[in-house]
C-alpha positions as CSV (number, residue, x, y, z in Angstrom):
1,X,0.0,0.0,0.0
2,X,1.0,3.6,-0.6
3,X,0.0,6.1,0.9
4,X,1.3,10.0,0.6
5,X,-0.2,11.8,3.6
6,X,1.0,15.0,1.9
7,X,-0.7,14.3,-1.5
8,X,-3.9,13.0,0.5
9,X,-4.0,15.8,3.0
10,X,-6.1,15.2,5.7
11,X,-9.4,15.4,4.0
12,X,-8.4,12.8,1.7
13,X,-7.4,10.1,3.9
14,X,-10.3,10.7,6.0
15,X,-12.3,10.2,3.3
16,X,-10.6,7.0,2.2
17,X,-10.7,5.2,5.8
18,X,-14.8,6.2,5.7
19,X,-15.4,4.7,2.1
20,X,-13.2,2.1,3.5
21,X,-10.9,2.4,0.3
22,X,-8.4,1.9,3.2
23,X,-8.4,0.5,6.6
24,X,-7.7,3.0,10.0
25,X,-5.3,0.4,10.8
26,X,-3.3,0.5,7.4
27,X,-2.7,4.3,8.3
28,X,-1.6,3.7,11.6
29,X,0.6,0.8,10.2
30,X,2.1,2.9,7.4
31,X,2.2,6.1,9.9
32,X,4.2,4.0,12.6
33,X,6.3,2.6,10.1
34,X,7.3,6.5,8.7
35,X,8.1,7.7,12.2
36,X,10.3,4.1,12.3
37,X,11.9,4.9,9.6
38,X,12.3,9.4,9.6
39,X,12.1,10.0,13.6
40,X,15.7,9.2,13.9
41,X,17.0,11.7,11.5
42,X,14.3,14.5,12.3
43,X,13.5,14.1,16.4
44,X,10.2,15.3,15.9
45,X,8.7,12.3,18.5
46,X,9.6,11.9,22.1
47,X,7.0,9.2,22.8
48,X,5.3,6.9,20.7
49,X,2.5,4.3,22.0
50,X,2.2,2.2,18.9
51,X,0.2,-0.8,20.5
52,X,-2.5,2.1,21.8
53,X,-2.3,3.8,18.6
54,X,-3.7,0.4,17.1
55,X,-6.3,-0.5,19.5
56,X,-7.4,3.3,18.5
57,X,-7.0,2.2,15.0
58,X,-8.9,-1.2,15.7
59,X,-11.9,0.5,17.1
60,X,-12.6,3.3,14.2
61,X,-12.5,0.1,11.7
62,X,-15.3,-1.6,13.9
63,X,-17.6,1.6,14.3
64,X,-17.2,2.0,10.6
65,X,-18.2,-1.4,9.6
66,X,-21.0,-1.0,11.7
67,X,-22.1,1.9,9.6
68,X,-21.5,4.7,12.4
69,X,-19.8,7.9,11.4
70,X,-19.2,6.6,7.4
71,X,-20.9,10.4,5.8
72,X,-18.2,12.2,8.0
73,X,-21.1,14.9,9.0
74,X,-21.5,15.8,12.3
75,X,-20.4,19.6,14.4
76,X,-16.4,18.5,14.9
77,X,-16.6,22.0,16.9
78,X,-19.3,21.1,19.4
79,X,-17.0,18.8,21.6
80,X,-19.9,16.1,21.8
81,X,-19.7,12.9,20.9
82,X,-22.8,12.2,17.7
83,X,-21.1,9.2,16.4
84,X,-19.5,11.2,13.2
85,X,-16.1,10.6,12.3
86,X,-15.2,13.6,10.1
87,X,-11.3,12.4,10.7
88,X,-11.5,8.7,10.7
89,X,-8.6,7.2,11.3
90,X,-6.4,10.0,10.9
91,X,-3.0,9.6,12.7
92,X,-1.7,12.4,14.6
93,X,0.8,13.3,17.3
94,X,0.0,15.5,19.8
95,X,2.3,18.3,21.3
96,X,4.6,17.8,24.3
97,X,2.6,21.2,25.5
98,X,-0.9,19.2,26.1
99,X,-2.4,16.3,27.6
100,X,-3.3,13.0,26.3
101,X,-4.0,10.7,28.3
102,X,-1.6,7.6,29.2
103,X,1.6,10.1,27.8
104,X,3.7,12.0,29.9
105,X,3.6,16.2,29.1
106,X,6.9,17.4,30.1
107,X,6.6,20.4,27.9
108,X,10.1,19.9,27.0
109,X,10.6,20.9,30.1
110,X,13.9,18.6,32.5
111,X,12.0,19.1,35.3
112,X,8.9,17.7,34.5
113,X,10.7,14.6,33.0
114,X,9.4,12.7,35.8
115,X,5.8,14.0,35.6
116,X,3.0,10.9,35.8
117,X,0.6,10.0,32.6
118,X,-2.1,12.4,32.0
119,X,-5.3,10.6,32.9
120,X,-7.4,12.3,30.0
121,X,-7.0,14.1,27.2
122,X,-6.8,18.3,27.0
123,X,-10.0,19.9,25.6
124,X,-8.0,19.7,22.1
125,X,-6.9,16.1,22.0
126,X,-10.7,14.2,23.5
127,X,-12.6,16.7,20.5
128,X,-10.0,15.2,18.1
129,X,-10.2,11.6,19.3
130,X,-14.1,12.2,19.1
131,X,-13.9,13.0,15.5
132,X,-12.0,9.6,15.2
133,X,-8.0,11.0,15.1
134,X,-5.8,8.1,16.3
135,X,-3.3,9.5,18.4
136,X,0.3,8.0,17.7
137,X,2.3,10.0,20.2
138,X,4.0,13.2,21.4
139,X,5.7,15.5,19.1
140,X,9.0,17.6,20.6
141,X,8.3,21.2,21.5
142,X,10.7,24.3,22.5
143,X,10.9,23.7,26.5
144,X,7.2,25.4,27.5
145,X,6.7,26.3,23.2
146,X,8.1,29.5,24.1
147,X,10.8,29.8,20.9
148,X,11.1,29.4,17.9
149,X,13.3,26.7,17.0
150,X,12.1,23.0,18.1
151,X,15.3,22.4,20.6
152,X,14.8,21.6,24.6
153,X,17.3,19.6,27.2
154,X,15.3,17.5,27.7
155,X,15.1,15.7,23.9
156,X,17.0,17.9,21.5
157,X,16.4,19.6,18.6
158,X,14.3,18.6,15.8
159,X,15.3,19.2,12.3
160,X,13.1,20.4,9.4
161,X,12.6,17.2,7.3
162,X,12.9,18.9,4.3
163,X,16.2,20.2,5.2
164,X,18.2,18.5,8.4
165,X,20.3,21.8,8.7
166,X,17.0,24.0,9.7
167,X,14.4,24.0,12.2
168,X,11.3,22.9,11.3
Protein backbone atom coordinates (compact mmCIF):
# COMPACT_ATOMS: atom_id res chain seq x y z
CA UNK A 1 0.00 0.00 0.00
CA UNK A 2 0.98 3.57 -0.57
CA UNK A 3 -0.03 6.14 0.93
CA UNK A 4 1.28 9.99 0.59
CA UNK A 5 -0.18 11.79 3.57
CA UNK A 6 1.00 15.04 1.90
CA UNK A 7 -0.74 14.34 -1.53
CA UNK A 8 -3.94 12.96 0.45
CA UNK A 9 -3.99 15.76 3.02
CA UNK A 10 -6.06 15.21 5.74
CA UNK A 11 -9.37 15.39 4.04
CA UNK A 12 -8.42 12.84 1.67
CA UNK A 13 -7.40 10.07 3.91
CA UNK A 14 -10.34 10.68 6.03
CA UNK A 15 -12.34 10.16 3.33
CA UNK A 16 -10.57 7.04 2.24
CA UNK A 17 -10.71 5.25 5.75
CA UNK A 18 -14.79 6.16 5.66
CA UNK A 19 -15.36 4.73 2.13
CA UNK A 20 -13.20 2.10 3.49
CA UNK A 21 -10.90 2.39 0.29
CA UNK A 22 -8.36 1.86 3.22
CA UNK A 23 -8.36 0.51 6.60
CA UNK A 24 -7.74 2.95 9.95
CA UNK A 25 -5.32 0.39 10.84
CA UNK A 26 -3.29 0.47 7.43
CA UNK A 27 -2.73 4.32 8.29
CA UNK A 28 -1.56 3.67 11.59
CA UNK A 29 0.55 0.81 10.15
CA UNK A 30 2.15 2.92 7.42
CA UNK A 31 2.20 6.06 9.87
CA UNK A 32 4.24 4.03 12.60
CA UNK A 33 6.34 2.61 10.05
CA UNK A 34 7.30 6.49 8.71
CA UNK A 35 8.14 7.74 12.25
CA UNK A 36 10.34 4.12 12.34
CA UNK A 37 11.94 4.92 9.60
CA UNK A 38 12.26 9.37 9.64
CA UNK A 39 12.08 10.03 13.56
CA UNK A 40 15.67 9.21 13.86
CA UNK A 41 16.98 11.65 11.51
CA UNK A 42 14.29 14.51 12.31
CA UNK A 43 13.52 14.14 16.39
CA UNK A 44 10.15 15.30 15.86
CA UNK A 45 8.65 12.32 18.46
CA UNK A 46 9.63 11.94 22.11
CA UNK A 47 7.00 9.20 22.77
CA UNK A 48 5.35 6.85 20.71
CA UNK A 49 2.51 4.33 22.02
CA UNK A 50 2.15 2.19 18.89
CA UNK A 51 0.17 -0.83 20.45
CA UNK A 52 -2.47 2.12 21.82
CA UNK A 53 -2.27 3.76 18.64
CA UNK A 54 -3.71 0.36 17.10
CA UNK A 55 -6.26 -0.52 19.51
CA UNK A 56 -7.42 3.32 18.55
CA UNK A 57 -7.03 2.19 15.02
CA UNK A 58 -8.92 -1.21 15.69
CA UNK A 59 -11.93 0.48 17.13
CA UNK A 60 -12.61 3.27 14.25
CA UNK A 61 -12.51 0.14 11.70
CA UNK A 62 -15.29 -1.55 13.91
CA UNK A 63 -17.61 1.62 14.25
CA UNK A 64 -17.17 1.98 10.61
CA UNK A 65 -18.19 -1.36 9.57
CA UNK A 66 -21.03 -0.98 11.72
CA UNK A 67 -22.07 1.94 9.63
CA UNK A 68 -21.53 4.67 12.44
CA UNK A 69 -19.84 7.94 11.44
CA UNK A 70 -19.18 6.56 7.38
CA UNK A 71 -20.93 10.41 5.76
CA UNK A 72 -18.23 12.17 7.98
CA UNK A 73 -21.06 14.90 9.04
CA UNK A 74 -21.51 15.79 12.35
CA UNK A 75 -20.37 19.57 14.40
CA UNK A 76 -16.42 18.50 14.92
CA UNK A 77 -16.61 21.96 16.95
CA UNK A 78 -19.30 21.14 19.38
CA UNK A 79 -16.99 18.83 21.58
CA UNK A 80 -19.89 16.05 21.77
CA UNK A 81 -19.66 12.92 20.94
CA UNK A 82 -22.78 12.20 17.68
CA UNK A 83 -21.07 9.19 16.40
CA UNK A 84 -19.46 11.18 13.18
CA UNK A 85 -16.12 10.64 12.31
CA UNK A 86 -15.23 13.63 10.09
CA UNK A 87 -11.26 12.42 10.69
CA UNK A 88 -11.55 8.68 10.71
CA UNK A 89 -8.58 7.24 11.31
CA UNK A 90 -6.43 9.97 10.86
CA UNK A 91 -3.02 9.57 12.67
CA UNK A 92 -1.70 12.40 14.62
CA UNK A 93 0.85 13.33 17.33
CA UNK A 94 0.01 15.45 19.80
CA UNK A 95 2.33 18.33 21.25
CA UNK A 96 4.58 17.80 24.32
CA UNK A 97 2.57 21.17 25.49
CA UNK A 98 -0.94 19.24 26.06
CA UNK A 99 -2.38 16.31 27.57
CA UNK A 100 -3.25 12.96 26.26
CA UNK A 101 -3.99 10.70 28.32
CA UNK A 102 -1.60 7.57 29.19
CA UNK A 103 1.57 10.07 27.76
CA UNK A 104 3.66 11.96 29.92
CA UNK A 105 3.62 16.24 29.14
CA UNK A 106 6.88 17.35 30.12
CA UNK A 107 6.57 20.38 27.94
CA UNK A 108 10.07 19.92 26.96
CA UNK A 109 10.64 20.87 30.12
CA UNK A 110 13.91 18.57 32.45
CA UNK A 111 12.01 19.15 35.31
CA UNK A 112 8.92 17.66 34.54
CA UNK A 113 10.72 14.62 32.98
CA UNK A 114 9.42 12.74 35.84
CA UNK A 115 5.83 13.97 35.62
CA UNK A 116 2.97 10.85 35.76
CA UNK A 117 0.57 9.96 32.55
CA UNK A 118 -2.12 12.35 31.99
CA UNK A 119 -5.34 10.63 32.94
CA UNK A 120 -7.44 12.29 30.03
CA UNK A 121 -6.97 14.09 27.21
CA UNK A 122 -6.80 18.29 27.01
CA UNK A 123 -9.99 19.86 25.58
CA UNK A 124 -7.98 19.68 22.11
CA UNK A 125 -6.88 16.12 22.05
CA UNK A 126 -10.70 14.23 23.53
CA UNK A 127 -12.63 16.68 20.54
CA UNK A 128 -10.00 15.23 18.05
CA UNK A 129 -10.21 11.61 19.33
CA UNK A 130 -14.09 12.17 19.10
CA UNK A 131 -13.94 13.05 15.45
CA UNK A 132 -11.99 9.56 15.19
CA UNK A 133 -8.05 10.98 15.06
CA UNK A 134 -5.81 8.08 16.35
CA UNK A 135 -3.28 9.50 18.43
CA UNK A 136 0.27 8.02 17.72
CA UNK A 137 2.26 10.03 20.21
CA UNK A 138 3.96 13.22 21.42
CA UNK A 139 5.65 15.48 19.15
CA UNK A 140 9.02 17.61 20.58
CA UNK A 141 8.32 21.20 21.46
CA UNK A 142 10.66 24.26 22.54
CA UNK A 143 10.86 23.70 26.53
CA UNK A 144 7.19 25.38 27.50
CA UNK A 145 6.71 26.28 23.16
CA UNK A 146 8.13 29.47 24.05
CA UNK A 147 10.85 29.78 20.93
CA UNK A 148 11.08 29.44 17.91
CA UNK A 149 13.26 26.69 17.02
CA UNK A 150 12.13 22.96 18.12
CA UNK A 151 15.29 22.44 20.56
CA UNK A 152 14.78 21.55 24.55
CA UNK A 153 17.32 19.58 27.18
CA UNK A 154 15.33 17.55 27.68
CA UNK A 155 15.13 15.69 23.93
CA UNK A 156 17.01 17.88 21.51
CA UNK A 157 16.41 19.61 18.61
CA UNK A 158 14.31 18.62 15.84
CA UNK A 159 15.26 19.17 12.31
CA UNK A 160 13.15 20.35 9.38
CA UNK A 161 12.61 17.16 7.33
CA UNK A 162 12.91 18.90 4.30
CA UNK A 163 16.24 20.20 5.18
CA UNK A 164 18.24 18.52 8.35
CA UNK A 165 20.32 21.79 8.72
CA UNK A 166 17.01 23.97 9.73
CA UNK A 167 14.40 23.97 12.25
CA UNK A 168 11.28 22.90 11.25
Amino acid sequence: MSLDFLELGVEGLARKVRTREVSAVEVTEHALGQIETLNPKINAFVSVDADGARAQAKTIDKRLDAGEGRDGSGNEDSGRSDGSLPLAGVPIGVKDLADAAGFVTTKGAMHLKDTAPATQDSTEVARLRAAGCVVIGKTNTPEFGCMGDTYNPLFGVTSNPWNLERSP
